[in-house]
C-alpha positions as CSV (number, residue, x, y, z in Angstrom):
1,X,-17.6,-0.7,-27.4
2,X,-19.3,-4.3,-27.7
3,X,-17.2,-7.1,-28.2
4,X,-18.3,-10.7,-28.3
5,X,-16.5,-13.4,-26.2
6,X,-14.8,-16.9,-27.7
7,X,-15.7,-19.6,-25.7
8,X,-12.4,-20.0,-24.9
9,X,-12.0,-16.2,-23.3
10,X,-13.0,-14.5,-20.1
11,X,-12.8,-11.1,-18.7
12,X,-11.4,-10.5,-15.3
13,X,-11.8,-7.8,-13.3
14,X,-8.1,-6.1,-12.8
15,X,-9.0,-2.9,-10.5
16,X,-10.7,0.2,-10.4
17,X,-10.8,3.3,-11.6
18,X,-12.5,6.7,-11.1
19,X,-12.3,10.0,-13.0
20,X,-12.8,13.3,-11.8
21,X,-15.6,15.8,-12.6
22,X,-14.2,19.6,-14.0
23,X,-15.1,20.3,-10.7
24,X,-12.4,18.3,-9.6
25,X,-14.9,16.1,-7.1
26,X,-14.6,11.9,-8.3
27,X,-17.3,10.3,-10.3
28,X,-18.5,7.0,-9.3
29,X,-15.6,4.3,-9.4
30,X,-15.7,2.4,-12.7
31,X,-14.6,-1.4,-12.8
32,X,-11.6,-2.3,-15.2
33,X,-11.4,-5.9,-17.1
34,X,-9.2,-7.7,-19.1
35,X,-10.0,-10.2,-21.3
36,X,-7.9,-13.5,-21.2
37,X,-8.1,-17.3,-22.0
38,X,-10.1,-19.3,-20.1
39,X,-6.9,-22.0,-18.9
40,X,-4.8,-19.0,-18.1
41,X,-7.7,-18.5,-15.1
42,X,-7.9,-19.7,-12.0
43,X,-11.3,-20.9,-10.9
44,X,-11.1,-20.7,-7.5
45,X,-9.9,-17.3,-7.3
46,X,-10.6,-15.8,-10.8
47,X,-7.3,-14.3,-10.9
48,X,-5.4,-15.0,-13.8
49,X,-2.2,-17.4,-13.9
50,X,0.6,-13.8,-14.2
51,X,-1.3,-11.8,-11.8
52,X,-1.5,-14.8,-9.0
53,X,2.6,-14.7,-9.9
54,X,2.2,-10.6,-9.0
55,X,-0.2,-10.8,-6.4
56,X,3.2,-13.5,-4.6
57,X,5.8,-11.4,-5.3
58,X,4.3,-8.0,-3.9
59,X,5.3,-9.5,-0.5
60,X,9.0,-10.0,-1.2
61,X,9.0,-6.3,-2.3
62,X,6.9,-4.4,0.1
63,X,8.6,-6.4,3.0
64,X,11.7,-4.3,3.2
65,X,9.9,-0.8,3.0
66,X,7.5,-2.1,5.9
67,X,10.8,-3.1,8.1
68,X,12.1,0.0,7.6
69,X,9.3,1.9,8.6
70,X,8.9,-0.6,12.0
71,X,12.6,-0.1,12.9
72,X,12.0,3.8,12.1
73,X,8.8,4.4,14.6
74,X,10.4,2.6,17.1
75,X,13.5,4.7,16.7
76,X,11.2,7.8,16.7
77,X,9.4,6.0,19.5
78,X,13.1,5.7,21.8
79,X,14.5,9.1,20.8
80,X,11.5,10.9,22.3
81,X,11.1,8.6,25.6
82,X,15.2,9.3,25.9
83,X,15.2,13.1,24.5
84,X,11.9,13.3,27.5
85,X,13.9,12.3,30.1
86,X,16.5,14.3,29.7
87,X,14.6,17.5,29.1
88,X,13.4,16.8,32.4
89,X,16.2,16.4,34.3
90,X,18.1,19.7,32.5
91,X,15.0,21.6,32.8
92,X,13.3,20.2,35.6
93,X,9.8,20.5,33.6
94,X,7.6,17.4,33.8
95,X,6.9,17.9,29.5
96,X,10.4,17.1,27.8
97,X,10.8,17.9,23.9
98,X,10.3,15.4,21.2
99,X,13.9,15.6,19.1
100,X,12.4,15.5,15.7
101,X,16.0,15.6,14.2
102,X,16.6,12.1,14.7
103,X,14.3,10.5,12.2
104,X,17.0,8.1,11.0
105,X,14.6,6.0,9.0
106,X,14.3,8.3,6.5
């Protein structure tokens, strides 16, 4: 489809996507754009104006999740050193076990 621009509009390119062949394999990636008004852009970034609002408040969202996975490897992390040592004292092996029960993050 052909569509002809105002002077006052721009596209912007919002992502990409790709479809697959019956195959199943992907075909080449295919860029997606929006068209918008040329104030509601940013020059210097060529975002527009609501996705630079997005683009901020990803952070405040992902944030959490990410601290939860941290604080959940390192858990992971201590319950094997711990669950280790004490499979080698008990058993007197030099290998320990990794206690995957304890996966508290979850």
């Amino acid at each position: 489809m052909i569509e002809t621009l105002k002077a006052t509009e721009r596209i912007v390119c919002v992502g990409q996507t790709a479809l697959r062949s019956p195959s199943g394999d992907f075909l080449p990636s295919v860029p997606l754009y929006i068209k918008v008004d040329e104030g509601d852009v940013i020059p210097k970034t060529n975002i527009s104006r609501g996705e630079s609002g997005l683009i901020d408040n990803i952070a405040e969202v992902l944030m959490p999740k990410f601290k939860q996975y941290v604080a959940g490897v390192k858990a992971l992390k201590r319950d094997a050193h711990y669950s280790s040592q004490a499979g080698n004292r008990k058993e007197g092996n030099n290998y320990g076990t990794l206690n995957t029960n304890k996966s508290r993050w979850l």
